[in-house]
C-alpha positions, 0 to 999 in steps of 0.5 A, a space after each residue: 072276171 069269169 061270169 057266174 053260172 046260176 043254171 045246173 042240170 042235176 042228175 039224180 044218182 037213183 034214178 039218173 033223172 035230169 032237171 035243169 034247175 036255177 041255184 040260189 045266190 044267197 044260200 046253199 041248197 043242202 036237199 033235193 027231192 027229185 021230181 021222178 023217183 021223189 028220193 031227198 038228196 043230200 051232199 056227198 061228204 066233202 061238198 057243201 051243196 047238192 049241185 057241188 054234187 049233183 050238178 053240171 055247175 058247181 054252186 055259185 060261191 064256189 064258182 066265184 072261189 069263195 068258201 061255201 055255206 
């Protein structure tokens, strides 16, 4: 059984900054506001959250191979 990961560096795609963030087990997180350039991140189409996109580590429930929010 593969442990689930809940820490992933999102890196802004404005900006190019990168902040390690802690994901939520409970829910998706759809927006993002990055902490440098304050721009709202939403998923690209086809993900179901911003660390599916934005991330080094793909949302918890997706980790686990189970459908996301």
């Amino acid at each position: 059984m593969n442990t689930v990961k809940l820490q992933s560096i999102v890196t802004c795609p404005n900006c190019g900054h990168r902040e390690e963030e802690t994901m939520p087990t409970d829910s998706c997180q759809y927006f993002y506001e990055c902490e440098k350039c304050r721009i709202v991140l939403k998923p690209k189409q086809g993900d179901c959250c911003v660390y599916c996109s934005y991330g080094t580590v793909p949302c918890p429930p997706v980790q686990q191979d189970k459908k996301c929010c």
